[in-house]
C-alpha positions in Angstrom: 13.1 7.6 13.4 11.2 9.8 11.2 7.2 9.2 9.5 7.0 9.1 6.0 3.3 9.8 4.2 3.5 7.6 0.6 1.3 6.8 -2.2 1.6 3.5 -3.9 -0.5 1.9 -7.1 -0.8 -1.7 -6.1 -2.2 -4.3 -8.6 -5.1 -5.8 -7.8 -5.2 -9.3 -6.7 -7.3 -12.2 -6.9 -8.4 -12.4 -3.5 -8.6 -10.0 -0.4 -5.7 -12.1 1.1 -3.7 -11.5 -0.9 -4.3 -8.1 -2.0 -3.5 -7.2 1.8 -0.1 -9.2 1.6 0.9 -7.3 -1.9 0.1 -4.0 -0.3 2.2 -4.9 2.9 4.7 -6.2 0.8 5.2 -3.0 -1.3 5.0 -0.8 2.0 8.1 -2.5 3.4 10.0 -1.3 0.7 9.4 2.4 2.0 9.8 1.7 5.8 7.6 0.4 8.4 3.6 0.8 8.3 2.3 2.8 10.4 -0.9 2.5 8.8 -2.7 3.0 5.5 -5.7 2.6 3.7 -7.1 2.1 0.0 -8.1 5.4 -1.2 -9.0 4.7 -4.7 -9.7 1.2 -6.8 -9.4 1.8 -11.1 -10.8 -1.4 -11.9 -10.6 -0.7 -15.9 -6.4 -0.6 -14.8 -6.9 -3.2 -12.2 -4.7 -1.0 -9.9 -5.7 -0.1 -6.5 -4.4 3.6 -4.8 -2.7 2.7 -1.5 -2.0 6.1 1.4 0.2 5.3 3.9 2.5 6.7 7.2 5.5 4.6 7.4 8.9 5.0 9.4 12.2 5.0 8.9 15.5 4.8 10.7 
């Protein structure tokens, strides 16, 4: 098992729910979250900046 740091852009949702289910959604794709955190928000692109430390087998 190794960790993985990532970036992902992430679009903004309409709710907090489901802004945290598209960003865990998207991480899964990379490996397993460790953890992570919303770095940046460009609401004129309605993208939010997502940091993370995943694993992988």
């Amino acid at each position: 098992m190794t960790t993985h740091f990532i970036t992902a852009e992430i679009n903004l949702q309409e709710t907090p729910d489901q802004l945290h289910k598209a960003i865990e959604a998207e991480l899964k794709k990379q490996g397993e979250p460790l953890r992570w955190a919303i770095t940046s928000v460009d609401a004129e692109r309605q993208k939010v900046t997502v940091e993370a430390v995943v694993t992988r087998n």
